[in-house]
C-alpha positions as CSV (number, residue, x, y, z in Angstrom):
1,X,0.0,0.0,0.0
2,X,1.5,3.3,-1.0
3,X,-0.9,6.2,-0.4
4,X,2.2,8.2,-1.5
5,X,1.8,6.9,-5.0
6,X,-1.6,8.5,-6.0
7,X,-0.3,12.4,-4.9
8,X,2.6,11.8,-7.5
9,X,0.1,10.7,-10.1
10,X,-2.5,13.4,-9.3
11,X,-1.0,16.2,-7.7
12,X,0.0,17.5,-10.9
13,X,-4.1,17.9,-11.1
14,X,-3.8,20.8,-9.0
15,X,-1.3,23.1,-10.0
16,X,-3.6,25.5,-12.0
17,X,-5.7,26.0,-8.6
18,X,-5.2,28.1,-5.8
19,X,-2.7,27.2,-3.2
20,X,-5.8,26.8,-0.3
21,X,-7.4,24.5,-3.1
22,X,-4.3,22.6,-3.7
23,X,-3.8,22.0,-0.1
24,X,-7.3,20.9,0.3
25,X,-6.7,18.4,-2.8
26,X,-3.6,17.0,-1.5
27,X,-5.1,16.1,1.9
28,X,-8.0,14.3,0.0
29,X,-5.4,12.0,-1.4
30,X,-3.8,11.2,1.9
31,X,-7.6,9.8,2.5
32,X,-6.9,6.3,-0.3
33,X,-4.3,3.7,-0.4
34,X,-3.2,2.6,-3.7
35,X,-2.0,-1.1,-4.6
36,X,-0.3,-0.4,-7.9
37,X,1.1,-2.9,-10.1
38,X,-1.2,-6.1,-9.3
39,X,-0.6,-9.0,-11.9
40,X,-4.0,-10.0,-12.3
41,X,-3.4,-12.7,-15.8
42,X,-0.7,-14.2,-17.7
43,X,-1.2,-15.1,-21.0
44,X,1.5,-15.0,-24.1
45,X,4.3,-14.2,-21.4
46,X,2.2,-11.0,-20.6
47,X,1.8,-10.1,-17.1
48,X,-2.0,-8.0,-17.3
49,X,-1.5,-5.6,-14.5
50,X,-4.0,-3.8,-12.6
51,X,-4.0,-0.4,-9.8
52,X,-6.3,-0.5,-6.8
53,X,-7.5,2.4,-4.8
54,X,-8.9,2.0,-1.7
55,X,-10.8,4.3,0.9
56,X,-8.3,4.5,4.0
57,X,-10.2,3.0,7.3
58,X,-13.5,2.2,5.9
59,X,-15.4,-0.4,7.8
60,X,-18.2,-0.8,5.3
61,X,-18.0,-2.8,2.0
62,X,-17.6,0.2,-0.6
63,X,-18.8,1.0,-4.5
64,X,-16.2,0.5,-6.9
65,X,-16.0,1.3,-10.4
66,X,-13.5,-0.7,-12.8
67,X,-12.0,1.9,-15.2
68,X,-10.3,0.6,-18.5
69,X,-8.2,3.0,-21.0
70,X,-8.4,3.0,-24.5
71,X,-6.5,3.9,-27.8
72,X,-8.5,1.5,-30.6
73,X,-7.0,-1.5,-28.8
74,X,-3.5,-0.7,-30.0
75,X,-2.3,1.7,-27.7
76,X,-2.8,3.3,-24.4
77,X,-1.8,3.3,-20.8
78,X,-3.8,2.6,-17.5
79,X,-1.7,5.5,-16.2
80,X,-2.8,7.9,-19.0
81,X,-6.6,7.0,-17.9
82,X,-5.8,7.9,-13.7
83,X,-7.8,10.6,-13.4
84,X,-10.4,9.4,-14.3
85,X,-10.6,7.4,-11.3
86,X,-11.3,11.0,-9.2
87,X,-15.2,11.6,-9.7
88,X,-15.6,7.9,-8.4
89,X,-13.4,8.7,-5.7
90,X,-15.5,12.0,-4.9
91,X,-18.9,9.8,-4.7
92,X,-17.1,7.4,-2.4
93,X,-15.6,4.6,-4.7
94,X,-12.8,2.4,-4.3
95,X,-11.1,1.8,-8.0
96,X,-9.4,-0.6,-10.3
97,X,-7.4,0.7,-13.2
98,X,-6.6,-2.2,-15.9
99,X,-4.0,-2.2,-18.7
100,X,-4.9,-5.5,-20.9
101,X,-3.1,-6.9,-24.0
102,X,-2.9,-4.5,-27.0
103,X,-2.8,-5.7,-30.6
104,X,1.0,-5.7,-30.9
105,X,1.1,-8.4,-28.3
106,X,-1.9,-10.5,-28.6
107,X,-4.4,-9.8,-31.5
108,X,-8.6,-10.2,-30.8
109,X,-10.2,-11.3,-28.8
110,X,-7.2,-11.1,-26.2
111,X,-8.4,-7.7,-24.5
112,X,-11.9,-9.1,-24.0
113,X,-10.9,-12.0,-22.4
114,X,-8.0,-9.9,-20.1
115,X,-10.7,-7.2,-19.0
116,X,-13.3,-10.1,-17.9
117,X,-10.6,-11.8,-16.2
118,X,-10.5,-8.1,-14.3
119,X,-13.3,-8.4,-13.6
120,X,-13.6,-11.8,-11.8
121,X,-10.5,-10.7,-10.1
122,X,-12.5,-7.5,-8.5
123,X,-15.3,-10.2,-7.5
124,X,-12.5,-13.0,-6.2
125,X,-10.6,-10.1,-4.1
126,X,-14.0,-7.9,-2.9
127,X,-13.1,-9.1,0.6
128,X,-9.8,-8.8,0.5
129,X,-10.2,-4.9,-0.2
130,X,-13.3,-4.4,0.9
131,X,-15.3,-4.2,-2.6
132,X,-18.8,-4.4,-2.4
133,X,-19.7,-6.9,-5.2
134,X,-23.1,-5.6,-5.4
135,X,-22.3,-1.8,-6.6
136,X,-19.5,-2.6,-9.2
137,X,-19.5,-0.2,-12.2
138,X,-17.4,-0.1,-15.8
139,X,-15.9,2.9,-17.4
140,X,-14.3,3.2,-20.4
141,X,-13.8,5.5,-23.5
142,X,-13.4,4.4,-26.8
143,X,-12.2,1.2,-27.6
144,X,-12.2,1.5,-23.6
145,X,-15.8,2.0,-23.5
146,X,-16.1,-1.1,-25.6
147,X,-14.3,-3.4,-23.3
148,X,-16.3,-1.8,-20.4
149,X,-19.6,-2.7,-22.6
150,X,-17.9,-6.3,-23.4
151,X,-16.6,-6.6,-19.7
152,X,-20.1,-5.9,-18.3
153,X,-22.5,-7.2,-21.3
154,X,-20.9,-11.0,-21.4
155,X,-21.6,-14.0,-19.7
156,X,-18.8,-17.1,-19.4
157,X,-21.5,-18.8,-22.1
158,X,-19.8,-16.2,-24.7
159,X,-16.5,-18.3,-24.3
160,X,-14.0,-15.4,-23.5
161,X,-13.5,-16.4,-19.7
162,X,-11.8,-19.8,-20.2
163,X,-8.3,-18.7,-18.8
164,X,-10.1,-16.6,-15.9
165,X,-9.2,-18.1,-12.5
166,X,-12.2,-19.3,-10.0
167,X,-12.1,-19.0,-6.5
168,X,-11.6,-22.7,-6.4
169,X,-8.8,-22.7,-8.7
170,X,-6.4,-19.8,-7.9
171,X,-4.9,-19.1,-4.6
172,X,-5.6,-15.3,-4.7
173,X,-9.5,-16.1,-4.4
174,X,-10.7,-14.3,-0.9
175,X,-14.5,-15.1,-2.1
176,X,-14.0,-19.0,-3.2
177,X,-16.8,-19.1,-6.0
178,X,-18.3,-16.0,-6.4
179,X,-16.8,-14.8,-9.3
180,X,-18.3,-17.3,-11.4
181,X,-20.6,-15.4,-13.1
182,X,-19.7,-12.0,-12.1
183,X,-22.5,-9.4,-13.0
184,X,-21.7,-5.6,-12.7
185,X,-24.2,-2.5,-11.7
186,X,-24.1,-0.5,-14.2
187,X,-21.8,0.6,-17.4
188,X,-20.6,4.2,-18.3
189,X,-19.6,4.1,-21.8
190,X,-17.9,7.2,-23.3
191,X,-18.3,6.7,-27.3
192,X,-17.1,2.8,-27.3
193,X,-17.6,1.0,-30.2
194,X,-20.9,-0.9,-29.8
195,X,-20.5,-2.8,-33.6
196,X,-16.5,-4.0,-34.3
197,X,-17.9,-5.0,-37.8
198,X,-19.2,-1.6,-39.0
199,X,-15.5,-0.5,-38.6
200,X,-13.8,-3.4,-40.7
201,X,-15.8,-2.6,-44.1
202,X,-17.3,0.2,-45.6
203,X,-17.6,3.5,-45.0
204,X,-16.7,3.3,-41.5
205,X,-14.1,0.9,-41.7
206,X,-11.1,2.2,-39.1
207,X,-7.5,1.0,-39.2
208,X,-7.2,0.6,-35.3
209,X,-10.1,-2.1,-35.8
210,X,-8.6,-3.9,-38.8
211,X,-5.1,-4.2,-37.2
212,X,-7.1,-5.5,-33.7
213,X,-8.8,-8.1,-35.9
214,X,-5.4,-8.5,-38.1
215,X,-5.5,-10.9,-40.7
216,X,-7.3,-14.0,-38.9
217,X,-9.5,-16.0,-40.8
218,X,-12.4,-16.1,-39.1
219,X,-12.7,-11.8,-38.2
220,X,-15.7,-11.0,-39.5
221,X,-17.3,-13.6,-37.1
222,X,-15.4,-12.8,-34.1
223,X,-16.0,-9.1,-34.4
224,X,-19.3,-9.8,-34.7
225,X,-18.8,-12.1,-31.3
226,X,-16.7,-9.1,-30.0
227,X,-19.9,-6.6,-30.8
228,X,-21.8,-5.3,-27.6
229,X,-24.8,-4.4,-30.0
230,X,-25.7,-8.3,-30.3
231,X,-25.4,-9.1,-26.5
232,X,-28.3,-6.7,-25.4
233,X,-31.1,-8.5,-23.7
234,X,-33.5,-8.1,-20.1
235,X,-30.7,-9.1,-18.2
236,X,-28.0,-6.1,-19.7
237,X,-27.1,-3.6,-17.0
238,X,-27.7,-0.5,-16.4
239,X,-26.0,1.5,-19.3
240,X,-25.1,5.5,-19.7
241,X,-23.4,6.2,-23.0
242,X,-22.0,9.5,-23.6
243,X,-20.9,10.5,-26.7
244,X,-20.8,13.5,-29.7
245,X,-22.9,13.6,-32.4
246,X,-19.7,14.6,-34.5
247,X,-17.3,11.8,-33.3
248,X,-14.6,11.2,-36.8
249,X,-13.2,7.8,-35.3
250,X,-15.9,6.1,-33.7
251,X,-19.8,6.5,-35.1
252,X,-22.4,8.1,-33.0
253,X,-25.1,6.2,-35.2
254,X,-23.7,2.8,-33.1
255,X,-24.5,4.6,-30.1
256,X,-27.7,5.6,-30.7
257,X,-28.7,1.9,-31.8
258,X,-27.3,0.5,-28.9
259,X,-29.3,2.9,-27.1
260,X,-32.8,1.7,-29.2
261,X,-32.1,-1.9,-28.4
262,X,-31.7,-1.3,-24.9
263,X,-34.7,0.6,-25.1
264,X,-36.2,-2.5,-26.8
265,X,-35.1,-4.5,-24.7
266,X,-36.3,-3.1,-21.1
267,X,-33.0,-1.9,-19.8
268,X,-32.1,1.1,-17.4
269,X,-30.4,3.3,-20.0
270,X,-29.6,6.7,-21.2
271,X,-27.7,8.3,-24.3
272,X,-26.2,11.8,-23.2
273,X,-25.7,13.0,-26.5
274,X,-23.1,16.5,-26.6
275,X,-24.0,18.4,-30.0
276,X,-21.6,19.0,-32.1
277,X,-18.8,17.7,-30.5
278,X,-15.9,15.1,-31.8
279,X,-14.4,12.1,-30.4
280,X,-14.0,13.3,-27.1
281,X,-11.7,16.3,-26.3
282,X,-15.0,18.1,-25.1
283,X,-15.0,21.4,-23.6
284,X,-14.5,21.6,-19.5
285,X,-18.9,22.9,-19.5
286,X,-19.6,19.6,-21.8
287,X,-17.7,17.7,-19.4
288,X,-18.9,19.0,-16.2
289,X,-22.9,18.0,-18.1
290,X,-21.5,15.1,-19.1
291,X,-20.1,13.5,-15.2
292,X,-23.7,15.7,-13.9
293,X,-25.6,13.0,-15.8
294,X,-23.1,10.2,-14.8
295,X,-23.7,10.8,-10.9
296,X,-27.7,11.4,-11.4
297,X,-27.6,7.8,-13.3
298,X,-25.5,6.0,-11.2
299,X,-27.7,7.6,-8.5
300,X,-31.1,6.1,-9.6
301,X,-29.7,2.9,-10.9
302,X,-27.1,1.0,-8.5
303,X,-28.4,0.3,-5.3
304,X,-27.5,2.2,-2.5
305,X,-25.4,4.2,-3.9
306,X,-27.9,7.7,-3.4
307,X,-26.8,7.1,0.4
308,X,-23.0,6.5,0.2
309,X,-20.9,8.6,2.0
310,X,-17.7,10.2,0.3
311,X,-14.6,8.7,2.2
312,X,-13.7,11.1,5.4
């Protein structure tokens, strides 16, 4: 535990404040311990590494929201995607950043079956720091938001969690079988790509996708395998999408039909469209709208959470 770690990642945050702010920011940091660098899979001589940050001397199971970085599945850092961690951390959440394998090392569907094998790590080790497996949430942007949709939407039917320990199996288990069918609370998508085929042919065809897919033989079915959109059904979580009716790289048509099948399909959802605006990169009033809509969502739709406490 290094609570030391997170005011070297984030202090930088608060440099453009004044100094009574800044103070007040560092001593909020003081209030989390961090757990970097946890080796949650191994697969193709990759150690998959994970961040945890926990509320300091909380007694009561707490929220916590699994955040997942993106860059079209080809580049990207869990470090580049830290502060994203601090509005959870303001309503109370412990976190989990997750880095996952990237094209260059391990081609589709290798990221899906990392980020689920996150996620049954955050249900195997809610014990051991103090997660309450009830009030887990996803976050992701991008090809990020479509992990956090894939992470969240699939079952172990769908085949991607065969190399995911069980508390039975791995040593690291604090919950011995809970994580066998882990389901989340809720999803906060930023602009993910809800339909990998749309972006291998066509109009919206996108190198990051083609290069994820590569040459195997068999792509067009996997990304259609990989493809939140065909996963939606009654039992789909709670999902908030937020993305710009402008967006280049990622197209906000998918967005919107996810949002109509959920819709269709009787699920909790909402689609926080910002007008006008690109692939993210949204101005600081969008973006304050944008986490407004996050926190009245995650309000009304994980349990409990109206009434959590911020750590003190």
């Amino acid at each position: 535990m290094r609570k030391l770690q997170l005011a070297s990642l984030l202090l930088s945050a608060s440099m453009s404040v004044a100094q009574t702010d800044t103070a007040t920011f560092t001593a909020e940091l003081f209030r989390y311990e961090v757990h970097p660098n946890i080796v949650y899979h191994t697969a193709n001589n990759y150690e998959a590494k994970l961040d945890v940050y926990t509320p300091a001397g909380k007694s009561q199971p707490t929220p916590v929201v699994i955040v997942i970085h993106g860059g079209g599945w080809i580049a990207g850092t869990k470090e580049e995607r830290v502060l994203e961690i601090m509005p959870y951390l303001q309503m109370g959440f412990a976190a989990v950043n997750v880095e996952y394998r990237m094209a260059q090392v391990s081609l589709a569907p290798a990221a899906v079956e990392d980020c689920r094998c996150a996620l049954h790590w955050v249900f195997a080790n809610a014990k051991k720091y103090n997660f309450d497996p009830n009030r887990v949430v996803l976050q992701g942007g991008s090809a990020g938001g479509h992990l956090a949709l894939t992470t969240g939407m699939l079952t172990p039917a769908a085949g991607f969690d065969h190399e995911c320990y069980t508390g039975e199996d791995n040593v690291w288990s604090q919950n011995p079988g809970t994580d066998k069918d882990p389901r989340v609370a809720a999803i906060v998508n930023w602009f993910g790509i809800a339909d990998v085929l749309d972006e291998l042919h066509g109009p919206n065809a996108k190198g990051y996708a083609v290069a994820w897919l590569g040459d195997q033989p068999n792509a067009d079915e996997l990304a259609k395998r990989l493809s939140p959109i065909h996963y939606v059904d009654k039992n789909t979580p709670p999902i908030i999408t937020i993305h710009g009716d402008k967006d280049a790289l990622v197209p906000y048509e998918q967005s919107v039909r996810l949002h109509k099948a959920l819709d269709a399909a009787g699920v909790p959802n909402q689609l926080y469209t910002v007008p006008g605006a690109n692939h993210g990169g949204f101005s600081y009033e969008q973006n304050q709208a944008a986490w407004a809509a996050i926190r009245e969502f995650l309000k009304k739709n994980v349990k409990g959470l109206a009434d959590a406490a911020p750590a003190k």
